[in-house]
C-alpha positions as CSV (number, residue, x, y, z in Angstrom):
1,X,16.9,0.4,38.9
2,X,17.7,-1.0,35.5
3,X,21.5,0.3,33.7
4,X,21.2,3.0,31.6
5,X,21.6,2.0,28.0
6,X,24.9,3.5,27.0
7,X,27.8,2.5,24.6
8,X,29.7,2.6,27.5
9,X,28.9,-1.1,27.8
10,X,30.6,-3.3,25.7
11,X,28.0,-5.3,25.1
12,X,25.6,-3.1,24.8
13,X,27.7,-1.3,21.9
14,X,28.1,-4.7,20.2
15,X,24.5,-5.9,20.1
16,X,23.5,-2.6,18.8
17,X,25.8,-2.1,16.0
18,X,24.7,-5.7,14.9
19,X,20.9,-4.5,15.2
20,X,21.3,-1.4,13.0
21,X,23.8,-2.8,10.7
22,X,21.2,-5.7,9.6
23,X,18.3,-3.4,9.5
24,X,20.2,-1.3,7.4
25,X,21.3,-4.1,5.0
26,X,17.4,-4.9,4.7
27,X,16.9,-1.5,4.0
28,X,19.6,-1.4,1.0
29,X,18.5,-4.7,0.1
30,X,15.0,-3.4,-0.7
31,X,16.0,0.0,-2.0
32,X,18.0,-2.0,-4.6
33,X,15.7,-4.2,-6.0
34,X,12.6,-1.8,-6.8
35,X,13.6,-2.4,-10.2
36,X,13.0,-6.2,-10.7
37,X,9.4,-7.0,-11.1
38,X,5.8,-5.7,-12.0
39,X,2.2,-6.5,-11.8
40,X,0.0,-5.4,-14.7
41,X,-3.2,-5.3,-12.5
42,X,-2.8,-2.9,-9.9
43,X,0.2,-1.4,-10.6
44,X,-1.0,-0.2,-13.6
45,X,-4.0,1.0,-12.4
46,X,-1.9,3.0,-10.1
47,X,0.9,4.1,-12.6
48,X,-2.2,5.4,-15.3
49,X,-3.8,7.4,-12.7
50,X,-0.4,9.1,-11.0
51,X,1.0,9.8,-14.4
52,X,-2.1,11.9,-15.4
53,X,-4.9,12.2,-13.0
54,X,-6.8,14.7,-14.3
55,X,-7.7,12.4,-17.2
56,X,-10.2,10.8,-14.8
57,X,-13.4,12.6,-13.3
58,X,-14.6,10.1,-11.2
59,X,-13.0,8.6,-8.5
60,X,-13.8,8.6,-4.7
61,X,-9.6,8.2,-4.3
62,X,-7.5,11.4,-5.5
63,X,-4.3,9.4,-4.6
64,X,-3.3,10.3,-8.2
65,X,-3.1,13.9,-7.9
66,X,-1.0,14.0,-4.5
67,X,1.5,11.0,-5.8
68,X,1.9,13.4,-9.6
69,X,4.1,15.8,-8.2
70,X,6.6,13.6,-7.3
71,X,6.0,11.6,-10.3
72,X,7.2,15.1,-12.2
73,X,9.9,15.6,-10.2
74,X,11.6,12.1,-10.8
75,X,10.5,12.2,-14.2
76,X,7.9,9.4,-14.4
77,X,10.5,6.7,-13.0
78,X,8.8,4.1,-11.9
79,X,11.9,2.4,-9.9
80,X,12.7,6.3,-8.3
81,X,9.0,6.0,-7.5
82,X,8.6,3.1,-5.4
83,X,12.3,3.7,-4.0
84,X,10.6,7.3,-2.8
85,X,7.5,5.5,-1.6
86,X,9.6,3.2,0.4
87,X,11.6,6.3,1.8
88,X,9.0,8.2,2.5
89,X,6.8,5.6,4.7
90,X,10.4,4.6,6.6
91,X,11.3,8.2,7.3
92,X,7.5,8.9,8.7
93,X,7.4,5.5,10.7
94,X,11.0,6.5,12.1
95,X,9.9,10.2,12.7
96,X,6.7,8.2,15.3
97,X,9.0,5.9,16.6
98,X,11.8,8.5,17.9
99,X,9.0,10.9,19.2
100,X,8.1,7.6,21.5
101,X,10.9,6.5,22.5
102,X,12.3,10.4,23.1
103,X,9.2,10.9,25.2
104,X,8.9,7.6,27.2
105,X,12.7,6.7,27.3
106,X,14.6,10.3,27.9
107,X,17.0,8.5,30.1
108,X,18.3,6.9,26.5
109,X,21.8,7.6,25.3
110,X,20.9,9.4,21.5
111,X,22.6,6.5,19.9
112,X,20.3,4.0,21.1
113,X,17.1,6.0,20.7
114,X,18.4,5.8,17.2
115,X,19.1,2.7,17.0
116,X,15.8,1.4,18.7
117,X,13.6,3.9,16.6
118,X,15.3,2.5,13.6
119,X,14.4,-1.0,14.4
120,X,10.7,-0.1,15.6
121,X,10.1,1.7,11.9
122,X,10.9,-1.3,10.2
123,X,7.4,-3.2,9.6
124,X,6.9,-0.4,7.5
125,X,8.5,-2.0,4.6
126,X,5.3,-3.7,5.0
127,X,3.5,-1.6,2.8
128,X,4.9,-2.4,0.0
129,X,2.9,-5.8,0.3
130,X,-1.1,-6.5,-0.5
131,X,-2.0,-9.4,1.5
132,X,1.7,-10.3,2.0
133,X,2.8,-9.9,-1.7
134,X,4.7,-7.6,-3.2
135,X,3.8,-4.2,-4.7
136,X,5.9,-1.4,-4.0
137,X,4.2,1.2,-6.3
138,X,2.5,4.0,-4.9
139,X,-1.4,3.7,-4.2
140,X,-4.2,4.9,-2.0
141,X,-2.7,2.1,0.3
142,X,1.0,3.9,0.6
143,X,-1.2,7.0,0.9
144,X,-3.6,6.2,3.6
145,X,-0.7,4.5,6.0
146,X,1.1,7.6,5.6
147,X,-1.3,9.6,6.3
148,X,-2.3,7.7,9.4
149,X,1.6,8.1,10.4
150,X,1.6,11.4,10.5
151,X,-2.1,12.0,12.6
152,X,-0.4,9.5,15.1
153,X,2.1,11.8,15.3
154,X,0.0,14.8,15.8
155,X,-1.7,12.6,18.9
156,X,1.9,12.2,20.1
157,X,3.2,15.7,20.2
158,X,-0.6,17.0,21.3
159,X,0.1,14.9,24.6
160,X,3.2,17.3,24.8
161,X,2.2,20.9,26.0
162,X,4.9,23.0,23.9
163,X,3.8,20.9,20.7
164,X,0.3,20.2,21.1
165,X,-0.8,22.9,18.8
166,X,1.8,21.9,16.4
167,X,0.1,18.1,16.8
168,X,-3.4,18.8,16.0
169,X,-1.8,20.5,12.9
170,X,-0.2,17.7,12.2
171,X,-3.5,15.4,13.0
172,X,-5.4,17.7,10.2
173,X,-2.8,17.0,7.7
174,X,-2.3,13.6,8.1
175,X,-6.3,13.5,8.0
176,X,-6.6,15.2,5.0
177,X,-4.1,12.9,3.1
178,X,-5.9,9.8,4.5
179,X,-9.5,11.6,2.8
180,X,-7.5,12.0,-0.2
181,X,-6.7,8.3,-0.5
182,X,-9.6,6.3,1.4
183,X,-12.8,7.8,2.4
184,X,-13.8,5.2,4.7
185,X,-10.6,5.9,6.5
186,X,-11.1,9.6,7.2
187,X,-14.0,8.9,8.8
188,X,-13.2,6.2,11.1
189,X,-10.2,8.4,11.4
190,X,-12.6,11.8,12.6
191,X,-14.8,9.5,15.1
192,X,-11.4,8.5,16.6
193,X,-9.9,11.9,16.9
194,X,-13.1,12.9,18.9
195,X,-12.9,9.9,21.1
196,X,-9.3,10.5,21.9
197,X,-9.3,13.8,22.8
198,X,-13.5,13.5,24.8
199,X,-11.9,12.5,28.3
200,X,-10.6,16.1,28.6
201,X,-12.9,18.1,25.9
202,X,-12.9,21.6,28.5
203,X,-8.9,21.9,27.9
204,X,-8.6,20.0,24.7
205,X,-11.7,21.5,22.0
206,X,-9.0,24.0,20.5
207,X,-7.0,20.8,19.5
208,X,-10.2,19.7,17.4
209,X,-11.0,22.5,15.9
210,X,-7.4,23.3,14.8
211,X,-7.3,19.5,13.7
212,X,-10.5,20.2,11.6
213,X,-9.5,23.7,10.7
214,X,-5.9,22.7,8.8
215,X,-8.1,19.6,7.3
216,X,-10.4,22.1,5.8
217,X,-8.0,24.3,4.7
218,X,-5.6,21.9,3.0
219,X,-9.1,20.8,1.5
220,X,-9.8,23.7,-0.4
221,X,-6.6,24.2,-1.4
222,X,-6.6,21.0,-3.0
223,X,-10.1,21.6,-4.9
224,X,-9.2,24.5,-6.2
225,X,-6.0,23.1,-7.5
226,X,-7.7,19.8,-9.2
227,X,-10.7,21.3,-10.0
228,X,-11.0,25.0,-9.7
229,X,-13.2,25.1,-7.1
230,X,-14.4,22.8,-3.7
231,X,-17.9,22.8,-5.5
232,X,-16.6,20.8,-8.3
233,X,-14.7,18.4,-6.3
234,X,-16.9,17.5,-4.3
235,X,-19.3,16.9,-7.6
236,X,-16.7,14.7,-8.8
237,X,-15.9,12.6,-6.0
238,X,-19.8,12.1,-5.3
239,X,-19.4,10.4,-8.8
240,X,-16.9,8.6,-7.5
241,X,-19.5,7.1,-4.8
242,X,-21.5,6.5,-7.2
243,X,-19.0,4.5,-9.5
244,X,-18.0,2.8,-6.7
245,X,-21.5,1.4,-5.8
246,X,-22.4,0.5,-9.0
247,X,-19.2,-2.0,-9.5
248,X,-20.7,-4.0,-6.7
249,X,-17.3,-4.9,-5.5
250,X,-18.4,-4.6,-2.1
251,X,-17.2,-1.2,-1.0
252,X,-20.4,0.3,0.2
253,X,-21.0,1.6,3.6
254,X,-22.9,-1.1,4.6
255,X,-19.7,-3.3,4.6
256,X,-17.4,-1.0,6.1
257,X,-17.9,-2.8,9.7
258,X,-17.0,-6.1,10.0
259,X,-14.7,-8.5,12.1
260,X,-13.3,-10.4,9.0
261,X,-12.2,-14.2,10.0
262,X,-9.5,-16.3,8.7
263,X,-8.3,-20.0,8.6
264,X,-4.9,-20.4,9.6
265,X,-3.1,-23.4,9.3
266,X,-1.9,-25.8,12.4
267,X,2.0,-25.0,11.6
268,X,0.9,-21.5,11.8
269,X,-0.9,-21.5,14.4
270,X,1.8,-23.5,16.2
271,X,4.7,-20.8,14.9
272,X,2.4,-18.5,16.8
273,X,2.3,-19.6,19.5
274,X,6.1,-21.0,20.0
275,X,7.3,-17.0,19.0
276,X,5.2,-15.6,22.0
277,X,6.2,-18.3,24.4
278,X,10.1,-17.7,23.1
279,X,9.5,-13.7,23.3
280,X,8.1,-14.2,26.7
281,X,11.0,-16.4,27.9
282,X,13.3,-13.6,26.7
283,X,11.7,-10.3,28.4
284,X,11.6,-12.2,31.7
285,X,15.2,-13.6,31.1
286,X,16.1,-9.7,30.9
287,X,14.7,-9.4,34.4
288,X,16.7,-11.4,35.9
289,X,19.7,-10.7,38.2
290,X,21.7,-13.7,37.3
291,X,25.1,-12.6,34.9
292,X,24.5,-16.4,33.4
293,X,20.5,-15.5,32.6
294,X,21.6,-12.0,30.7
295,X,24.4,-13.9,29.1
296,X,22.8,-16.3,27.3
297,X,20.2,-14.0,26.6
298,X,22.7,-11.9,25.2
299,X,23.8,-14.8,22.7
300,X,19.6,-15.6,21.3
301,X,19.8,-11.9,20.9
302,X,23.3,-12.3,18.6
303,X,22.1,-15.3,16.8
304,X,18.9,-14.2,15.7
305,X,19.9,-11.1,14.2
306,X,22.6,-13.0,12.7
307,X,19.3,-15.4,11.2
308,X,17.9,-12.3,9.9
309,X,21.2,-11.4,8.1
310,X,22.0,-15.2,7.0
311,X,18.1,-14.9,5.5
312,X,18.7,-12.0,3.8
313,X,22.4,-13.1,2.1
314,X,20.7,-16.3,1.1
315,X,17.2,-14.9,-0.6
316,X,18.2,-16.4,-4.1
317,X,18.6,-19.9,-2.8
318,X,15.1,-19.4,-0.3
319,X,12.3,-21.4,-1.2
320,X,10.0,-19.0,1.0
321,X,6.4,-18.3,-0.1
322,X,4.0,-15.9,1.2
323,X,0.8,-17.0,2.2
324,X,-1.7,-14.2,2.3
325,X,-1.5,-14.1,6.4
326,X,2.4,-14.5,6.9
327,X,2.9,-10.8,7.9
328,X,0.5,-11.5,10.9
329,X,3.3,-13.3,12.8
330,X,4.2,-9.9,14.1
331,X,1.1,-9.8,15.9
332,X,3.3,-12.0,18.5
333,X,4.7,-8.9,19.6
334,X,2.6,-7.1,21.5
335,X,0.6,-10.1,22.5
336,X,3.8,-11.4,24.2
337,X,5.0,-7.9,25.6
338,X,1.5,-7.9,27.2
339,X,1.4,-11.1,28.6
340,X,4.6,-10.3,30.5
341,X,3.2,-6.8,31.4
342,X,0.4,-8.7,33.1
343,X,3.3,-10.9,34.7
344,X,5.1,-8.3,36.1
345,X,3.2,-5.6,36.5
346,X,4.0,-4.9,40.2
347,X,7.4,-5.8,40.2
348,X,8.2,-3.1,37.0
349,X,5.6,-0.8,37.8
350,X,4.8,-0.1,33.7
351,X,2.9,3.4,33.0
352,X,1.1,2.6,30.4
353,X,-0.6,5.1,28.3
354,X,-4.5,3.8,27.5
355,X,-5.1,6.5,25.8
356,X,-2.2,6.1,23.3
357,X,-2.0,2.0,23.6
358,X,-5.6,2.1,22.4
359,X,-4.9,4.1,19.2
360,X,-2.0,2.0,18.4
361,X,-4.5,-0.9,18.5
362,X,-6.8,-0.3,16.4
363,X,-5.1,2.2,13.6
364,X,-4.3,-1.1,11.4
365,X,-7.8,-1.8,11.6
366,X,-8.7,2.0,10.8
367,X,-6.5,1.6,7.8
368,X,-8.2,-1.7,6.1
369,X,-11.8,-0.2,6.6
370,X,-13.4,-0.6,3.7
371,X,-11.3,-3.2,1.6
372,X,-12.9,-5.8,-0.2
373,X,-10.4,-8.0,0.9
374,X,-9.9,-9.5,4.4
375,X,-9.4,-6.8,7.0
376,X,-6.8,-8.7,9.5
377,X,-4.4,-9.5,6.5
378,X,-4.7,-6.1,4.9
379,X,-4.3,-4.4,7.8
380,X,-0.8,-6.3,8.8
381,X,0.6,-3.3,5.9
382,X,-0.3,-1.0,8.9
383,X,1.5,-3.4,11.6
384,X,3.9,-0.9,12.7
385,X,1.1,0.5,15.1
386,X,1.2,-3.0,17.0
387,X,5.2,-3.1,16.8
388,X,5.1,0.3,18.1
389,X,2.3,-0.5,21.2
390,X,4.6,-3.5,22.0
391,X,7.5,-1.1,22.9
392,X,4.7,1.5,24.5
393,X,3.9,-1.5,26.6
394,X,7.9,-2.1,27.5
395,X,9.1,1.3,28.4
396,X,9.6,2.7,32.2
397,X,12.6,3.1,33.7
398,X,12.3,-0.6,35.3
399,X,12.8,-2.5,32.3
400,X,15.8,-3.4,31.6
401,X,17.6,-2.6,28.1
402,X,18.1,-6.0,27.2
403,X,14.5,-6.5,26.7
404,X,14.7,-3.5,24.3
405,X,17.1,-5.3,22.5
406,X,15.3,-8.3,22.5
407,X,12.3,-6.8,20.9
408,X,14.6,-4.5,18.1
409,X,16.5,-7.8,17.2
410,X,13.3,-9.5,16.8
411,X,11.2,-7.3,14.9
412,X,14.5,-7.0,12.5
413,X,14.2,-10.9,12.1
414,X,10.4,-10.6,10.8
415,X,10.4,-7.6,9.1
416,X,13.5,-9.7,6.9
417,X,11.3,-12.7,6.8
418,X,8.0,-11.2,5.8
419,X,10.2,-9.3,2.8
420,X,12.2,-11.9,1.9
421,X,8.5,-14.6,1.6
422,X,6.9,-11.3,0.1
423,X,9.3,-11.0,-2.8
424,X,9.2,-15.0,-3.1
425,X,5.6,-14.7,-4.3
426,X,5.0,-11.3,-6.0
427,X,1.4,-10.2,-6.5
428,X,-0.3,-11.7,-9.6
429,X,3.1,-12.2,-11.4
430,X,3.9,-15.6,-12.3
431,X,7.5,-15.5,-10.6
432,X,9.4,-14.7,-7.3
433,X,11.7,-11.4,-7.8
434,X,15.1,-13.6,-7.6
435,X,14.0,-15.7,-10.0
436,X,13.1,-12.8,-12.8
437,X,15.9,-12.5,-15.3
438,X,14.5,-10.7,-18.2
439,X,15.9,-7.2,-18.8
440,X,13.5,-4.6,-20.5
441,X,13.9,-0.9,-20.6
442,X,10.5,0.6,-19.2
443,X,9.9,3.2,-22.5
444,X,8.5,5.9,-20.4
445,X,11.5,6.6,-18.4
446,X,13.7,4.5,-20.6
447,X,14.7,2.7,-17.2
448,X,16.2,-0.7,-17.3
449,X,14.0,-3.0,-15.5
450,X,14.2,-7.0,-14.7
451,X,10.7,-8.6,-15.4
452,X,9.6,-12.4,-15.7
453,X,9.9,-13.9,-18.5
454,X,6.2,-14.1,-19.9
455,X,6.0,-10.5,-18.7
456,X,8.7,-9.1,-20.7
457,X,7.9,-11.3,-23.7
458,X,4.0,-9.9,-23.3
459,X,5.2,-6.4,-23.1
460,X,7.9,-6.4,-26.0
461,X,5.9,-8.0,-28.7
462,X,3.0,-5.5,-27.6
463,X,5.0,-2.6,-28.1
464,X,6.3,-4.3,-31.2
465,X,2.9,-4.3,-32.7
466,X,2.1,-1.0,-31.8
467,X,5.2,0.8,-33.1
468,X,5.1,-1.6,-36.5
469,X,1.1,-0.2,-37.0
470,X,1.7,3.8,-36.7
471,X,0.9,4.1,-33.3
472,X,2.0,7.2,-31.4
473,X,2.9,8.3,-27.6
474,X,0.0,9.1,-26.1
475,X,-3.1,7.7,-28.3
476,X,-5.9,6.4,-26.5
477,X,-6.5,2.9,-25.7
478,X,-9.3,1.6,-24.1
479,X,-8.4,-2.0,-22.4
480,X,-11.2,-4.5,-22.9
481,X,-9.3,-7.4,-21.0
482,X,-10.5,-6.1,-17.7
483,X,-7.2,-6.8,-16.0
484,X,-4.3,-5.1,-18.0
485,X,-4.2,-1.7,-17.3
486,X,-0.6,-1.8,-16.8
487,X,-0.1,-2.8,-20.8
488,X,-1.4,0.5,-21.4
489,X,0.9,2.4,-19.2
490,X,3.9,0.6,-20.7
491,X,2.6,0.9,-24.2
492,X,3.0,4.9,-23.7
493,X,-0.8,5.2,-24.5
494,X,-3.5,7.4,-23.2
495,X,-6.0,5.0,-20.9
496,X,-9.4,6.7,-20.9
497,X,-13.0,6.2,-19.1
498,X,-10.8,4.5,-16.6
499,X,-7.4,4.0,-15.0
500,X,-8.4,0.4,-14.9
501,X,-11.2,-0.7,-16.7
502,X,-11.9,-3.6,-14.3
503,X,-13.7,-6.6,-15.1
504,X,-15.2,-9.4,-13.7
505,X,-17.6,-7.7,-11.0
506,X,-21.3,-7.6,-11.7
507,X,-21.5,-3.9,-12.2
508,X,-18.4,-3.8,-14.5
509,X,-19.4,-3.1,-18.0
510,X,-22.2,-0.5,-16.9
511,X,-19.0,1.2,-15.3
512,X,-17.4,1.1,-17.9
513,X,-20.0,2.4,-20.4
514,X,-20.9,5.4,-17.9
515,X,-16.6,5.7,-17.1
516,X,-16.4,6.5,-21.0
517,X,-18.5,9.7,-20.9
518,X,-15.8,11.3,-19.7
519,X,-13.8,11.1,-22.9
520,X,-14.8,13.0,-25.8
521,X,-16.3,11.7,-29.0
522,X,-13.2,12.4,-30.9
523,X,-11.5,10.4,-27.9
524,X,-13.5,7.9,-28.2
525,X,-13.2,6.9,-32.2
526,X,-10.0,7.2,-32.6
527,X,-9.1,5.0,-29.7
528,X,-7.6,1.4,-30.1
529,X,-8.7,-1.7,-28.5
530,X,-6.9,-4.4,-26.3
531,X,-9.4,-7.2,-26.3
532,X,-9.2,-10.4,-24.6
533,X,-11.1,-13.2,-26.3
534,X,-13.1,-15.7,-23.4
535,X,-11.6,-14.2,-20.3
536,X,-12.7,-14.6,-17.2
537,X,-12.5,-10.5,-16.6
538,X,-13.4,-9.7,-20.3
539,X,-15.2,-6.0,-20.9
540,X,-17.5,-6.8,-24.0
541,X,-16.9,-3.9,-27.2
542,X,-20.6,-3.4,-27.0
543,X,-20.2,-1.2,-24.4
544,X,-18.9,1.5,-27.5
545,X,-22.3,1.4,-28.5
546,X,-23.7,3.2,-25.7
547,X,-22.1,6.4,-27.6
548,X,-23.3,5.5,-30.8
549,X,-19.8,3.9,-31.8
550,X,-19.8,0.1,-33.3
551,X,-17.3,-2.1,-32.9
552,X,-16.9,-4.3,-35.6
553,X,-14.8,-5.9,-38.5
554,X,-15.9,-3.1,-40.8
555,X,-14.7,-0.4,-38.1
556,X,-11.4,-1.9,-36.5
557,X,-8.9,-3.5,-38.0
558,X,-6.7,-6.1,-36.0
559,X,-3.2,-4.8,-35.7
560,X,-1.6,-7.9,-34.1
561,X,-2.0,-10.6,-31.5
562,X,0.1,-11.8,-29.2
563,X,-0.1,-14.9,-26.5
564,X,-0.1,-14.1,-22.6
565,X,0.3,-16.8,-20.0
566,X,-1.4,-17.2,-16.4
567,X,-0.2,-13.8,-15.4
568,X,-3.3,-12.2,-17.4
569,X,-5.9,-14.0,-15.6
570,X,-4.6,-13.2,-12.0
571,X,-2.8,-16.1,-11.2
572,X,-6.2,-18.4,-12.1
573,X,-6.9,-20.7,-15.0
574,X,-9.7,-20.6,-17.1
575,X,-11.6,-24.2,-17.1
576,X,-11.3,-22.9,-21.0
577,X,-8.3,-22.3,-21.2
578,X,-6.4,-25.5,-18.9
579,X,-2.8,-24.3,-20.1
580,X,-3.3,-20.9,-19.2
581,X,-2.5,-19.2,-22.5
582,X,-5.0,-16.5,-23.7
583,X,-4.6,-14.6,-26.7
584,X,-4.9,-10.8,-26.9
585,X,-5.4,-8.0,-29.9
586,X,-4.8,-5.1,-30.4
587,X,-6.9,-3.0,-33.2
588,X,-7.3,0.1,-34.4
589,X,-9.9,2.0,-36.0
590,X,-10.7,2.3,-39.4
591,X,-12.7,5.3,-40.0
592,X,-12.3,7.5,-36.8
593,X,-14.4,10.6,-38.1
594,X,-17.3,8.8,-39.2
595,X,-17.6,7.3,-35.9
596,X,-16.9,10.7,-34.1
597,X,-19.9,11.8,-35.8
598,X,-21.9,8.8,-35.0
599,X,-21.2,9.1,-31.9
600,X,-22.1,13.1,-31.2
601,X,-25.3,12.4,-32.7
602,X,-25.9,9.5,-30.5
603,X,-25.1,11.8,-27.4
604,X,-27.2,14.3,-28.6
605,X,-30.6,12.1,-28.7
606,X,-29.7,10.0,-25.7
607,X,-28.3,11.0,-22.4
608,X,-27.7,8.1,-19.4
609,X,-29.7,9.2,-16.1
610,X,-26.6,7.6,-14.7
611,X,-24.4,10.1,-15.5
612,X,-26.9,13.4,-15.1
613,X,-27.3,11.8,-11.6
614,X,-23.8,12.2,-10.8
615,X,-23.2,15.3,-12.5
């Protein structure tokens, strides 16, 4: 029978207070640092649509609307933002984490259920990556992970007889939040919930139809508050679909299901491989009877949590970079613990859950259905599930707690790495977060923020050039660069047709074109330009003329220009442009009546079967 875990121990009380005091410094460390950094491509998209989401008809996500609220409350703070999105994904992965360990370790002292919980909720700081690099705004992404947090939750607490009505509540909520922010999710999410709960369908069919019932219900609540009615939403977000589709970025149904491949290198493949062997050594050194064995063991443990603090006292001087697959290291976790499960399975007797182990595996998977990008690397944001199947797989009363420190010490160690190599290499900015330096004060919030150098230079004179011509808070700008939405949030202007008026996919200008019915005439002419000249991502002004507007010398008048380095082209240089510099301009337009006029004539003799197909 394996020792209680209990402060009572010395040891025990030592290793413990090391765990929680580094995961607690990594914790700070992040919390701190939300202000140093941003990317103008999808950040902005997200910042445009969460500051004013009703701006935008069309769009099969309605992260925007759920993320506003809070984005009124801290008074469109971008740092309190992403500080609250960080909070709010830790508190809901440390809300799962203690319901586990509460149910499958009662035997636990309180302080090390904490403790351990703490530890387990950690990879969660993992969403604040795409493909391993940083970007801790809010976005469907955040959304859909926490969504999926708390329908894991509802599972666990509908296993538990006094809670399980409470759980399929919860399962309907957390369902409903996933809808709002990825389609594809909620329905790989609704197959699963059926397929959980089919082994005992006689007993369990109330569980589903509460589940669906509170999903329904907090649906129409949230139709009538976007749109006044489910009828309309559900108008709008089959325009959404539509939009979707007609980008050709690879989101349609047909792609949702697919076992996406990746090459790894040899020095990753032999890190792999030498962290399971190392974990594996250490669960079965725990076993053992020998005070020597659980000595030494007790020493790794000490010195790797003092790595992880050591890593995270020396960022500045860390030459770490992110590779787009890095985070997947963690997958070593439950790999190992299973191994050894396999090992010892007589001799410890583990009661594994199937039910519950299964749903662990594949919710990461769940979440990255339907990404364009690789599904393995986007769903290491969701690797928590796997960190917390690798503890499902260790607990029962024959385990002893030293292999429960082993795995809490060791998920603190890569949840500091992964961060540290995430901030190293920021998405699509053109340094790592300890090497930005530039202070600028964010004009929505007036927040003091620490940028990159070409980012803070790009974003100073183009607010510069917009003051020095008469432009005012809240005047619509349509971004032709097809890349820089963010410019338009930090200029304070209105971005309409789209939160991100991407470019560079074969269906993007049509988008656009369509994406700009939704702004009025009056919208529409008045509206300045940013243009890129020869970009890769470009949006041509010719799509104006599909509302009778031309774009022309005679109509816009240049109001500055301003040089932009590698950052605007997504990291990529144009065989064009070798040195990476592109220019930008920003215009404004001449005579915005006459080509009001123009353009509600235009509307009147021509309407786009596009659009009447969607509405």
């Amino acid at each position: 029978m394996a020792r209680r875990i209990g402060f009572k121990y010395g040891w025990s009380i030592v290793i413990n207070l090391m765990i929680l005091t580094v995961a607690a410094v990594l914790v700070s460390f992040v919390f701190n640092r939300m202000h140093v950094g941003v990317d103008l491509t999808d950040e902005g998209y997200y910042l445009n649509w969460i500051s004013n989401p009703w701006l935008y008809k069309y769009y099969a996500s309605q992260f925007g609307y759920i993320y506003h609220p809070l984005y009124q409350v801290l008074g469109g703070n971008v740092v309190y933002l992403r500080q609250a999105n960080m909070l709010i994904s830790l508190f809901l992965a440390m809300a799962l984490a203690c319901q586990l360990v509460a149910q499958y370790s009662p035997e636990y002292p309180l302080a090390s259920k904490v403790v351990l919980s703490c530890c387990l909720a950690l990879p969660a700081l993992y969403i604040l990556m795409i493909m391993g690099r940083w970007v801790p705004t809010p976005s469907y992404n955040s959304l859909n992970f926490q969504g999926c947090l708390i329908a894991v939750s509802g599972f666990v607490w509908s296993m538990q007889s006094h809670r399980r009505y409470w759980g399929a509540a919860l399962i309907g909520l957390g369902g409903w939040l996933v809808f709002m922010a990825k389609p594809s999710t909620a329905l790989f999410l609704s197959v699963i919930t059926i397929l959980y709960f089919s082994p005992g369908i006689r007993k369990d069919w109330p569980l589903v139809l509460i589940a669906g019932i509170v999903a329904i219900i907090c649906l129409l609540l949230s139709g009538w508050w976007m749109d006044g009615n489910l009828a309309q939403f559900f108008l709008r977000f089959k325009g959404g679909l539509l939009l979707v589709e007609l980008m050709g970025g690879d989101h349609s149904l047909a792609n949702l299901f697919k076992l996406d491949l990746f090459d790894v290198t040899p020095l990753f493949k032999f890190q792999f491989s030498l962290t399971c062997a190392a974990i594996m050594l250490g669960l079965l050194m725990a076993q053992q009877i020998s005070v020597w064995s659980k000595s030494l063991l007790q020493i790794i443990i000490i010195m790797i949590v003092a790595f992880a603090l050591f890593r995270l006292l020396n960022h500045d001087v860390s030459a770490a970079k992110s590779n787009s697959y890095h985070t997947l290291i963690i997958l070593a976790l439950p790999f190992a613990s299973f191994l050894f499960a396999q090992c010892y399975r007589k001799k410890c007797a583990f009661k594994v859950d199937f039910r519950l182990s299964a749903l662990l595996i594949v919710m990461p998977y769940v979440y990255a259905v339907g990404t364009n990008n690789n599904y393995w690397q986007t769903a290491a944001g969701a690797s928590v599930f796997w960190v917390l199947l690798c503890y499902l797989i260790l607990q029962g009363k024959t385990i002893s707690e030293q292999s429960h420190h082993l795995i809490a010490s060791v998920v603190v160690c890569m949840s500091t790495i992964g961060v540290i190599a995430a901030m190293n290499t920021p998405y699509r900015q053109t340094q790592g977060l300890f090497s930005q330096t530039a202070v600028w004060t964010e004009p929505n919030a007036a927040q003091a923020m620490v940028l990159s150098d070409d980012t803070a230079s790009y974003l100073q004179t183009l607010n510069q050039i917009a003051t020095g011509n008469g432009f005012k808070k809240k005047t619509a700008v349509i971004d032709l660069t097809g890349h820089h939405p963010g410019a338009l949030y930090f200029m304070q202007a209105c971005a309409i047709g789209q939160a991100w008026t991407i470019g560079g996919y074969s269906g993007s200008e049509r988008l656009a074109a369509v994406a700009l019915q939704q702004a009025s005439c009056d919208a529409l002419a008045s509206a300045w330009l940013l243009i890129e000249k020869h970009g890769r991502r470009a949006i041509t002004d010719q799509i104006l003329s599909a509302h009778g507007i031309a774009a022309s010398k005679a109509t816009y008048h240049v109001a500055g220009r301003l040089q932009t380095q590698r950052l605007t082209d997504w990291g990529a240089i144009n065989v064009e442009h070798p040195d990476g510099v592109y220019t930008h301009y920003l215009v404004k337009p001449v005579d915005a009546a006459r080509q009001a006029e123009n353009c509600r004539q235009y509307r009147k003799a021509h309407s786009d079967p596009l659009l009447a197909l969607i509405q």
